[in-house]
C-alpha positions in Angstrom: -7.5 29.7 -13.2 -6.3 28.5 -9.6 -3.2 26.6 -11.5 -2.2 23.1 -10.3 0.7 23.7 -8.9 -0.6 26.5 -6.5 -3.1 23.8 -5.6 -0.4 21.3 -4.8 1.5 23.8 -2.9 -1.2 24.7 -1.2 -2.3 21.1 -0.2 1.0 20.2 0.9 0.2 23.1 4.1 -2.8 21.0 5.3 -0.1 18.5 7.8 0.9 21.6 9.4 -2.2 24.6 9.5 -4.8 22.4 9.7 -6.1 20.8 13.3 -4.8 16.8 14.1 -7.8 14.8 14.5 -9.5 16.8 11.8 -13.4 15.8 11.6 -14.3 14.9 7.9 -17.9 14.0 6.8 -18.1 12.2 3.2 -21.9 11.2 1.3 -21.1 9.4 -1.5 -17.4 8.8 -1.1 -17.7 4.8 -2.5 -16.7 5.9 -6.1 -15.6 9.0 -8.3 -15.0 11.9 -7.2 -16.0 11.6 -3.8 -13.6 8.7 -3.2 -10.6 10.2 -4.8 -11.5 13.5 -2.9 -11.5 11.6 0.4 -8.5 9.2 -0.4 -6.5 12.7 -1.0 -7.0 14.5 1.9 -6.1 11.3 4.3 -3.1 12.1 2.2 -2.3 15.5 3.7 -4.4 15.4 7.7 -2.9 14.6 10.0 -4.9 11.4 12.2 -8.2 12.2 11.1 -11.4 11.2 11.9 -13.5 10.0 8.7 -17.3 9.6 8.9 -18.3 7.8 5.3 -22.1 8.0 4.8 -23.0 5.0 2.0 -24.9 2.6 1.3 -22.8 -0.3 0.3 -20.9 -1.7 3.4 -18.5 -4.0 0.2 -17.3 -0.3 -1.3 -16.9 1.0 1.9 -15.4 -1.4 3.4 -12.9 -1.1 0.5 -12.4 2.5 0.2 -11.6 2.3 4.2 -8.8 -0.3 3.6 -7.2 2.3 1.1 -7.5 5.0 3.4 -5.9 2.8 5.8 -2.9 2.4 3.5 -2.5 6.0 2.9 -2.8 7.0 6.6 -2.8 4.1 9.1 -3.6 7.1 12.1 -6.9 8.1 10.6 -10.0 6.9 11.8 -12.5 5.5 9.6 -16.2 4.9 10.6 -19.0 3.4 7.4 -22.2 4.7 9.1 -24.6 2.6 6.4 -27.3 5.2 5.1 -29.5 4.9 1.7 -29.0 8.6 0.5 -32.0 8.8 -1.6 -33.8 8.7 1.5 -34.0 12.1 4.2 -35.1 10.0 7.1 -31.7 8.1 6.7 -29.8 10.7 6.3 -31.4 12.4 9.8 -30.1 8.8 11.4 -26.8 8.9 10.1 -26.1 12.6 11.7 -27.8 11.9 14.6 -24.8 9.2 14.6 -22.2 11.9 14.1 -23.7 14.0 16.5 -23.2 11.3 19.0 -19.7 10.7 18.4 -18.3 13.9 17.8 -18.6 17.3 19.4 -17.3 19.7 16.2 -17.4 18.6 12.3 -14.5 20.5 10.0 -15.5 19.7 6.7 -18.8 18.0 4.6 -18.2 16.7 1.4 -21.5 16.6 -0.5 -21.2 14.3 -3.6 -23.8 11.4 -3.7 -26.3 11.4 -6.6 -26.8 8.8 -9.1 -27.1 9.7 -12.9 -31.2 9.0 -13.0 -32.8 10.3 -16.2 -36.2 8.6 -15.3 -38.9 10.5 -13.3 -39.6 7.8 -10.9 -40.1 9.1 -7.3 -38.6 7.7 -4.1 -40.5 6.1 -1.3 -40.6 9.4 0.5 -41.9 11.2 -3.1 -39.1 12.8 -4.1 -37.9 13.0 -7.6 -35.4 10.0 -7.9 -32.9 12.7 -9.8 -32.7 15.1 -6.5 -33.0 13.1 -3.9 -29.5 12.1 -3.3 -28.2 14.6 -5.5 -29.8 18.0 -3.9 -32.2 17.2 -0.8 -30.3 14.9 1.5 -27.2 16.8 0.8 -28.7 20.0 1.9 -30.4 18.3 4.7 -26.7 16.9 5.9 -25.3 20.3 5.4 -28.3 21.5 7.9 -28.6 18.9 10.4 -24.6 19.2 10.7 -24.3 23.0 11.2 -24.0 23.2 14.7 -21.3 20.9 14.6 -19.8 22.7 11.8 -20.5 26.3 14.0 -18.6 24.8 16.9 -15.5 23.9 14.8 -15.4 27.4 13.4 -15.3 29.0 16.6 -12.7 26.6 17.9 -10.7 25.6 14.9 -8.9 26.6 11.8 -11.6 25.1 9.2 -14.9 24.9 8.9 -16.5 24.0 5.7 -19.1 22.2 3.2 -17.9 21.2 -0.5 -20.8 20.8 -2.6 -19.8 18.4 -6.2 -23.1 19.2 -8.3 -23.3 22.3 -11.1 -21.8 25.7 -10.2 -21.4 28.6 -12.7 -24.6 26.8 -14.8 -27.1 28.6 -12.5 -30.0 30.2 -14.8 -33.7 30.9 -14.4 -35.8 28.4 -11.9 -39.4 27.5 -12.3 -40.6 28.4 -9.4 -44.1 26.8 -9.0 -42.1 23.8 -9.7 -39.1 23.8 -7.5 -39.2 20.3 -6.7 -38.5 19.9 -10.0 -41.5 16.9 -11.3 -42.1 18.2 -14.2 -39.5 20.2 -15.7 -38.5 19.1 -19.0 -34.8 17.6 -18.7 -33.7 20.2 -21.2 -34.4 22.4 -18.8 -33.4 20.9 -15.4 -29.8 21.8 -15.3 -29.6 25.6 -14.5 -32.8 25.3 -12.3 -31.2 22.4 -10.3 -28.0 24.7 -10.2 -29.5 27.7 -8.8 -31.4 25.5 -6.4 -27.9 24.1 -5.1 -26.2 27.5 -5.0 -29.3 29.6 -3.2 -30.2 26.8 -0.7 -26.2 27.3 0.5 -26.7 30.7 0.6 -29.6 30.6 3.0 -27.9 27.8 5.3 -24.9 30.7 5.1 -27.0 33.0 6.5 -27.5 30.8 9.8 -24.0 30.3 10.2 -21.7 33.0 8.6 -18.8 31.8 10.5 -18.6 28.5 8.2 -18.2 28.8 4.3 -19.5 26.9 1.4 -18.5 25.9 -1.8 -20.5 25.0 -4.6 -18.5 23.4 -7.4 -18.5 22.0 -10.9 -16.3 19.5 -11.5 -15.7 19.9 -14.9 -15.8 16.3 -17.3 -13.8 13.5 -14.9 -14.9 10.1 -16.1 -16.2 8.1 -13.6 -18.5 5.6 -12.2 -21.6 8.3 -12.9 -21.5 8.5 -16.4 -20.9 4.5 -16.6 -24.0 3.5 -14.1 -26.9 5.7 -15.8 -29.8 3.9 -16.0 -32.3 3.1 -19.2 -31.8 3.7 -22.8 -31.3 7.5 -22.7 -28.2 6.3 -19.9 -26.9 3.7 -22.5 -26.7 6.6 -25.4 -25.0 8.5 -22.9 -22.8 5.8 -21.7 -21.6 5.3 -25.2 -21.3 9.1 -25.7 -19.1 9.5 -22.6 -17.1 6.5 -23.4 -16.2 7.6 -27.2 -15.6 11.3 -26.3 -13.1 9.9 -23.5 -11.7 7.6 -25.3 -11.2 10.1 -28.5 -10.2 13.2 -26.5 -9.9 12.3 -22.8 -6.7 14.1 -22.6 -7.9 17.6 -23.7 -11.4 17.3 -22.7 -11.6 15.7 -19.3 -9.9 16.5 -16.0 -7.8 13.4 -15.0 -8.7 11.9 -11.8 -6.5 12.6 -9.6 -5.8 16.2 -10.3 -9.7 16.5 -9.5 -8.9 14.9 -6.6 -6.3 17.6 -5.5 -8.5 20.6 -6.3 -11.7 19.6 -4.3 -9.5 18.9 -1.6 -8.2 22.6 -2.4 -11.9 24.0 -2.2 -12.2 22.3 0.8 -9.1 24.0 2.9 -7.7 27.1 0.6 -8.0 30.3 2.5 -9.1 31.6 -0.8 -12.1 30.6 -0.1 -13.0 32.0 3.5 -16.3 32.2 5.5 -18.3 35.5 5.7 -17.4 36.0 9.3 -14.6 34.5 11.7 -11.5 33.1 11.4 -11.6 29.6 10.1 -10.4 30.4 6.7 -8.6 26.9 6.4 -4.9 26.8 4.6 -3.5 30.3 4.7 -3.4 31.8 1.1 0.1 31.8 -0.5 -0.9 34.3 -3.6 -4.2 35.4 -5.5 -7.1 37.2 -4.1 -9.7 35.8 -2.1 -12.7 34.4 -4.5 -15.6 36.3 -5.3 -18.2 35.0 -3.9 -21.6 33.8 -5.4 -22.8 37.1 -5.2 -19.8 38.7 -6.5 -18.4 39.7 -3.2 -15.3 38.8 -1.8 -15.5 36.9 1.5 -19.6 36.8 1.0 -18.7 32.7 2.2 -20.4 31.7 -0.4 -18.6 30.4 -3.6 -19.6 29.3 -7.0 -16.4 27.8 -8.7 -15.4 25.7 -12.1 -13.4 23.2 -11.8 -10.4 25.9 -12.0 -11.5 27.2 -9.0 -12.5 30.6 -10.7 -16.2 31.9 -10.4 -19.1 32.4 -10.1 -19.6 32.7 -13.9 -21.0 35.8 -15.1 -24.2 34.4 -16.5 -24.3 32.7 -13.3 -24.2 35.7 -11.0 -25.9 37.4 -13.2 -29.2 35.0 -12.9 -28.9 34.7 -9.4 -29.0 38.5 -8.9 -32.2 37.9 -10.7 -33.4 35.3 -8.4 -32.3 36.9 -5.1 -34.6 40.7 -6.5 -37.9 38.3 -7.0 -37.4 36.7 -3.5 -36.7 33.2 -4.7 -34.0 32.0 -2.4 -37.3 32.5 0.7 -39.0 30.5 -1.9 -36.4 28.1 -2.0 -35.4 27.2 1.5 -39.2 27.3 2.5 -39.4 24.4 0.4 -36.4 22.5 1.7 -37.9 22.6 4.9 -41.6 22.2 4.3 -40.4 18.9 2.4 -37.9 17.7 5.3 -41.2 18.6 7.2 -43.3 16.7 5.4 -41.3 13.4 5.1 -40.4 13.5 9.0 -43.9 13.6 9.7 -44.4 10.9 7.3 -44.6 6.7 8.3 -42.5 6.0 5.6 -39.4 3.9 6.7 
């Protein structure tokens, strides 16, 4: 376990290793762990420049304010985008990419709680597609911009909030996941996450990724689900948190600190190059998703420790049948597909 204090230490390096003007990219930074991660590392950078990808301009408008507050020489731009939809992701890059010529760091966290199999407009399952596709279609359409930072600067980096260390087995004549029992949907959603970073790794080995698990922080997510399965977990969440909140759950704001941890620790370095963020005070480099150190891919708990063995195991699995091909051809036949399609 990456201990808190080590974190903390490590975090308070950011003002002086890290570039001023540091180029931040958030998708669902309006609530829980996103906006805590966000309204930490204002804490630390020095001036930077914040691009907030939501779909409420009321939340962002007040997440922005706070930022303010905690650093008055950042800059803070709400680019409006509906993140269950590709096509607005693709508009809010192409906004980033107008503005900016390098991006340090993409915070991946947007997803609603959606335990319905309703599809969006564009026909993806309502459960992935803010949660898994337009993440990883962010992550890709900003990788240039990531590229250029890591040839230029000390940190170049995506943070992925989703499932790490529950990969398993994946379906995969079903990797779109419409019909996979909800029993079932966790460690095939978690490999999906993990092996689709891997690939975009492979395009740019120079800028690292982390996929991560949280761990149990009570936020707006567990509050919001929708339906009567989402009530029964509302009120499961709410007891257990209210019962054992302090041995169970991670509080808040230490969640906070670590992801911004993931996002800058050296300990967590790219395959290639030399933007390994924050210089490591102590402890070994992670191994990476494949068990590797430096493989610049990474599959922690909320400790920061990983991949899990299960985890790696079932990934070596994956990777000897050919799946992550599988996977990333079907990324990219669906971004394809939907911006080929009418569909607004």
């Amino acid at each position: 376990m990456v201990s808190l204090s080590d974190v903390l230490a490590s975090n308070a390096q950011i003002t002086t290793t890290l570039p001023k003007g540091l180029v931040a990219v958030l998708a669902g930074a309006t609530n829980g762990i996103g906006e805590i991660t966000l309204k930490t590392l204002v804490k630390y950078a020095t001036a930077p420049r914040v691009y907030l990808f939501a779909r409420n301009p009321a939340s962002a408008e007040r997440v922005i304010v706070e930022c303010r507050q905690l650093n008055p020489q950042g800059q803070y731009t709400f680019i409006k985008a509906d993140l269950s939809l590709i096509k607005d992701a693709d508009r809010a890059c192409e906004e980033v990419k107008r503005k900016e010529k390098l991006v340090n760091l993409v915070v991946l966290s947007a997803g609603e709680l959606s335990l319905q199999r309703n599809l969006t407009p564009e026909g993806l399952l309502d459960l992935l597609a803010s949660s898994t596709y337009t993440r990883i279609r962010i992550a890709q359409n900003l990788l240039p911009l990531l590229s250029t930072a890591a040839r230029t600067t000390a940190l170049a980096r995506v943070i992925n909030v989703a499932a790490a260390g529950k990969e398993g087995d994946m379906i995969t004549s079903d990797i779109g996941a419409l019909n996979i029992p909800l029993y079932r949907i966790r460690p095939h959603l978690a490999s999906l996450h993990t092996l689709a970073l891997e690939k975009l790794a492979e395009q740019a080995p120079d800028v690292s990724f982390l996929h991560d698990f949280p761990g149990a922080v009570y936020t707006n997510l567990h509050k919001n689900a929708a339906g009567f399965v989402g009530f029964l977990f509302r009120v499961f969440f709410t007891t257990v948190h209210t019962l054992l909140g302090n041995w169970m759950f991670v509080p808040i704001e230490e969640c906070g600190e670590r992801h911004v941890f993931f996002a800058t620790s050296g300990r967590y370095p790219p395959r290639e190059g030399k933007a390994i963020g924050v210089p490591q005070i102590g402890g070994a480099i992670a191994r990476g998703s494949d068990g590797n150190s430096h493989s610049g891919v990474y599959s922690v708990g909320w400790d920061g420790e990983g991949p899990a063995k299960g985890a790696e195991l079932a990934l070596k699995e994956l990777r000897k049948k050919g799946v992550p091909d599988l996977v990333w051809d079907h990324f990219i036949g669906e971004f394809e597909r939907v911006s080929k399609s009418t569909t607004t």
